[in-house]
C-alpha positions in Angstrom: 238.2 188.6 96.1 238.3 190.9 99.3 237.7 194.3 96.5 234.5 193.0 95.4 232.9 192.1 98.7 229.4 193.6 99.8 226.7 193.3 102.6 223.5 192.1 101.5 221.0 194.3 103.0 217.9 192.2 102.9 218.0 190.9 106.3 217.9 194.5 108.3 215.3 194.9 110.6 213.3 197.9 110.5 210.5 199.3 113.3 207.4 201.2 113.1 208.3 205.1 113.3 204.8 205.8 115.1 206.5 203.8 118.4 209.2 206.5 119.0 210.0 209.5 120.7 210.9 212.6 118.3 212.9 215.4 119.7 211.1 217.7 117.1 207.1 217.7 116.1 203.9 219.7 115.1 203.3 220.7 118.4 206.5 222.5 119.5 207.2 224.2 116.2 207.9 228.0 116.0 205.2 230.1 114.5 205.4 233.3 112.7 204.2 236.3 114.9 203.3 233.9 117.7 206.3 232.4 119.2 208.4 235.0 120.7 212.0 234.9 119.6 215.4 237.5 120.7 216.1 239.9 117.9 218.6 239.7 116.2 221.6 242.5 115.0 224.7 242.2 113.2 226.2 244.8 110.5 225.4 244.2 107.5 222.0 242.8 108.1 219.8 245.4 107.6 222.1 245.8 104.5 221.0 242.0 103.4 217.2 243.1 104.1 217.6 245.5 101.6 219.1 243.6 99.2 216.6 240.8 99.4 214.2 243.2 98.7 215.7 244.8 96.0 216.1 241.5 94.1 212.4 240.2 94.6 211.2 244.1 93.2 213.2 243.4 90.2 211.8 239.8 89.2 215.4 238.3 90.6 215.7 235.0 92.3 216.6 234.3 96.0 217.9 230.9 96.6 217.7 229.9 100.0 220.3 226.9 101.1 219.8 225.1 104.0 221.2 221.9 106.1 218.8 219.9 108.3 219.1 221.9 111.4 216.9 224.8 110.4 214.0 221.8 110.2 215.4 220.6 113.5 215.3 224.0 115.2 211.6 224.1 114.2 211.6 226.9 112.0 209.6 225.1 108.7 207.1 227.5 109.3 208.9 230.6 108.4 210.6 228.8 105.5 206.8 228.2 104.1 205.6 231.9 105.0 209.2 232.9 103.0 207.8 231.6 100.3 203.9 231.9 100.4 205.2 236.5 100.4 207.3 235.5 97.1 210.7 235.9 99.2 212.2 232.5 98.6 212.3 231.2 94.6 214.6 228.1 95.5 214.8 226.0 98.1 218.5 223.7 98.1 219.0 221.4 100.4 220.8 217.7 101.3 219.0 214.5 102.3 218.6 215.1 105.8 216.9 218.2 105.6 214.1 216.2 103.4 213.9 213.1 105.7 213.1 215.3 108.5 210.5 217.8 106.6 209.1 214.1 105.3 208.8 212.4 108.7 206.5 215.7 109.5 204.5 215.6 107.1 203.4 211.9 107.6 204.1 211.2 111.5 203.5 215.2 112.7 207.4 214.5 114.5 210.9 213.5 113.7 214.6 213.9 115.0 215.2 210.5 117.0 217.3 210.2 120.3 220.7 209.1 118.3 222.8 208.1 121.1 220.4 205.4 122.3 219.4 204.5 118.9 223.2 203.6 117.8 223.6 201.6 120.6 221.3 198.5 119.1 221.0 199.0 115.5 218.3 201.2 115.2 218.9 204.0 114.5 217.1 205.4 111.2 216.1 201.9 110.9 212.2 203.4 110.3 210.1 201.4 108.2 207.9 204.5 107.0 210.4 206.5 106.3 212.7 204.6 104.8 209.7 202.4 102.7 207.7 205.9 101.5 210.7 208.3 100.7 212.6 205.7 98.5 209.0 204.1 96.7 208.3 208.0 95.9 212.2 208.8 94.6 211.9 205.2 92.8 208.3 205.9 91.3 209.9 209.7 90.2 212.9 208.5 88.9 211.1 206.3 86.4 209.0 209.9 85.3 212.5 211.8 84.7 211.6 213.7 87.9 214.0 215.3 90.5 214.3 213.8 94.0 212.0 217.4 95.6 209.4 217.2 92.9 209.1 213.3 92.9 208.5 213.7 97.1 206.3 216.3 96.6 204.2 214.8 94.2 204.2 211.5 96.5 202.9 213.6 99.3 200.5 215.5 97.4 198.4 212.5 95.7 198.6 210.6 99.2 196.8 213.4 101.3 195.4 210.6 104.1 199.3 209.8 104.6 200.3 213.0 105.5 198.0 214.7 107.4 200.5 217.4 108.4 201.5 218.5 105.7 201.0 221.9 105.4 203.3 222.2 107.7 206.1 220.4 105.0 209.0 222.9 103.3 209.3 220.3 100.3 205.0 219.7 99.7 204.6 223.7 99.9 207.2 224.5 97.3 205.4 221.8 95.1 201.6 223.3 95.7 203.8 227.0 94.8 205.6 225.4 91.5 209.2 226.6 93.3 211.8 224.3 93.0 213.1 222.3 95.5 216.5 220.6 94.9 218.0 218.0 97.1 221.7 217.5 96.6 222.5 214.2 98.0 225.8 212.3 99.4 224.7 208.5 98.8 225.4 206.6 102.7 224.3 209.8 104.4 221.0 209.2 105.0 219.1 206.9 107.1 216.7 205.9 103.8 220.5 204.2 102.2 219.6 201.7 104.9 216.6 200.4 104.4 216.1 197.2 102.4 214.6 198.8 99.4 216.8 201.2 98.7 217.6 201.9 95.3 220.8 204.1 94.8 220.7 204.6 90.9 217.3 206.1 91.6 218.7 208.3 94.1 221.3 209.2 91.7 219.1 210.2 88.9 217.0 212.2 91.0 219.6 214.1 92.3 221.1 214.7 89.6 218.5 216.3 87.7 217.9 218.8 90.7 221.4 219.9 90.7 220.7 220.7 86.9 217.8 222.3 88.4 220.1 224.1 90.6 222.6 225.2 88.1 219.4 227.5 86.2 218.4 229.3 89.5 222.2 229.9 89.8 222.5 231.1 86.2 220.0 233.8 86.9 221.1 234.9 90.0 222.5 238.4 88.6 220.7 241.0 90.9 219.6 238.2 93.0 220.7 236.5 96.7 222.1 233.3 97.5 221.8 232.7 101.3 223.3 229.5 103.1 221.6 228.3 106.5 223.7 226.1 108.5 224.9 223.6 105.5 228.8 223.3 105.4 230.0 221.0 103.1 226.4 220.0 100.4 225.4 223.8 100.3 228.8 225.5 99.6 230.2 222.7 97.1 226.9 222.5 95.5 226.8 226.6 95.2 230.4 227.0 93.7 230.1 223.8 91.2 226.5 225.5 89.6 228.2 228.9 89.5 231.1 227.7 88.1 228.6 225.7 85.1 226.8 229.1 84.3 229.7 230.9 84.2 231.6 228.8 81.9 228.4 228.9 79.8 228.2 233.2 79.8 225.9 234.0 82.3 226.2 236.8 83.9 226.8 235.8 87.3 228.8 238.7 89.2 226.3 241.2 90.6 225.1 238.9 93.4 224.7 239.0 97.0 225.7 236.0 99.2 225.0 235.4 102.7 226.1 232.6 105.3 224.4 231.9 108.6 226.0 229.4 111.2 227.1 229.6 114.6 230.7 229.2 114.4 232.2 232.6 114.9 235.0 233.5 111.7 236.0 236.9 113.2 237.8 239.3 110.0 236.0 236.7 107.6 236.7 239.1 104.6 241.0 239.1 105.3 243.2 236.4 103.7 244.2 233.7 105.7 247.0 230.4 105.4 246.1 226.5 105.6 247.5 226.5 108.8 244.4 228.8 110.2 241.7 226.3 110.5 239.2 228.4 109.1 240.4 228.5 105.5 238.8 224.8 105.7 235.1 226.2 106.6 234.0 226.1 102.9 231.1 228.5 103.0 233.6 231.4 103.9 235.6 230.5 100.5 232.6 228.8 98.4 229.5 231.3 99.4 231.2 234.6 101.2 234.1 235.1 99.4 234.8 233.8 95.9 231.6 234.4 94.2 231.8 237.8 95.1 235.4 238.4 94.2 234.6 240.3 91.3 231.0 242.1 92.2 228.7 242.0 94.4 228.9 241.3 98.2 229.4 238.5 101.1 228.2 238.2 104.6 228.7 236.0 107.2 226.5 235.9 110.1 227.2 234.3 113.7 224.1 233.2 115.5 221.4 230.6 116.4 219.0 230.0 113.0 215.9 230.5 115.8 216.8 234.0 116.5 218.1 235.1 112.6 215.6 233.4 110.5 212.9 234.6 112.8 214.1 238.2 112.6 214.7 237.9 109.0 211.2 237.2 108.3 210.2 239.8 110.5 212.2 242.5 108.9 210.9 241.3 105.6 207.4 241.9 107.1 208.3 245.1 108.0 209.5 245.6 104.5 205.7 245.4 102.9 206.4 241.9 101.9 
């Protein structure tokens, strides 16, 4: 019957990550108060400084959401100094963003030239990769672990594999005991391809990080929830966790939300149709908008993540932090 038909993944061929050429690596990576960077000004900004600091001085959480790009752009390294100064409490994220912060850590580069790749099969078709991260989710889904803590443990009792790993978001947060959640949409990721791929693992992992997710989010009164570039996993993730602690009385409704992407949403804050193509762009809805409805406060910021994470971190410097 044509419904129950599958491929049998077995037979892919997979290559030695070591032979190619990454876009991204150790060497070209943004450093904190080396690499020069433009400032960066917007209103409200100095505003969101405040409030950040306000909510760390008060014990309250600041979850920090991200897609892969911010790893892409070469910015890990402020992410880790966010929270080595106590800034960051959370780190969310989807499956790309770990695959890249894994290949790192092990192979000191990542981000692969797609367009060629596609062309002949090979694309994410990385043996190391795809072998390591899916053993580690396998070996921490049989512990009851989530899919962050079961990478960072991996990467942690295999030092002589990852010989770059300081510079790893994910292995930092577990050295710091900060949680980092990875929210993931199975047949995203390059890792569902290879051989030993094992999707209930995936599952289980993931799921017990977005319950990991929905306690940062139940405590987020007097706290911040900023978004970095994710727009679908972040925001849909965001709203389904505050929804849960909602529904189960937490008080959820003096928070401050921030969005930061490059697509430019003008009067973000005004009402707008479902013929105005923005109403679509969830983070305006799911992060600026709705959870603020009754308290708090949104912001959406337009610009490049290497020019407002880098003067976020410098303003939070500035700040005593």
């Amino acid at each position: 019957m044509r419904r129950n038909q599958t491929l049998d993944f077995s037979g892919i061929t997979t290559y030695d990550a070591r032979d190619r050429i990454n876009l991204v690596t150790i060497d070209n990576m943004m450093t904190p108060g080396v690499t020069p960077h433009e400032p960066y000004s917007a209103e409200g900004f100095d505003e969101l400084i405040d409030r950040i600091v306000a909510a760390r001085k008060n014990g309250r959480p600041v979850i920090w959401s991200m897609g892969a790009h911010v790893v892409k752009n070469r910015l890990s390294r402020y992410i880790i100094a966010l929270m080595k100064m106590g800034i960051i409490t959370h780190i969310a994220a989807n499956g790309a963003t770990s695959i890249h912060d894994f290949e790192l850590a092990y192979l000191g580069g990542t981000s692969e030239d797609v367009p060629t790749a596609i062309e002949d099969g090979s694309f994410g078709m990385w043996e190391q990769t795809g072998a390591w991260m899916n053993e580690a989710i396998q070996l921490g889904a049989a512990k009851d672990m989530g899919y962050g803590e079961a990478l960072g443990e991996y990467i942690d009792m295999r030092p002589e594999r990852f010989p770059n790993r300081e510079d790893c978001i994910l292995w930092n947060a577990y050295q710091l005991d900060i949680p980092a959640t990875y929210h993931i949409a199975l047949g995203t990721d390059i890792i569902h391809q290879h051989p030993t791929c094992d999707m209930e693992a995936i599952g289980k992992c993931s799921g017990i990080d977005f319950k990991k997710m929905a306690y940062s989010v139940s405590q987020l009164d007097g706290g911040v929830f900023l978004n970095f570039g994710s727009s679908v996993i972040g925001p849909e993730v965001f709203l389904k966790t505050l929804s849960i602690a909602r529904n189960l009385g937490y008080p959820t409704f003096h928070i401050t939300t921030a969005n930061f992407d490059l697509i430019d949403l003008g009067d973000y804050r005004c009402k707008i149709g479902y013929e105005d193509p923005n109403y679509y762009y969830r983070p305006r809805k799911n992060i600026v908008n709705r959870p603020t409805c009754r308290g708090g406060m949104g912001w959406h910021f337009t610009g490049d993540h290497q020019v407002t994470i880098p003067t976020l971190y410098d303003k939070l410097k500035e700040a005593g932090f």
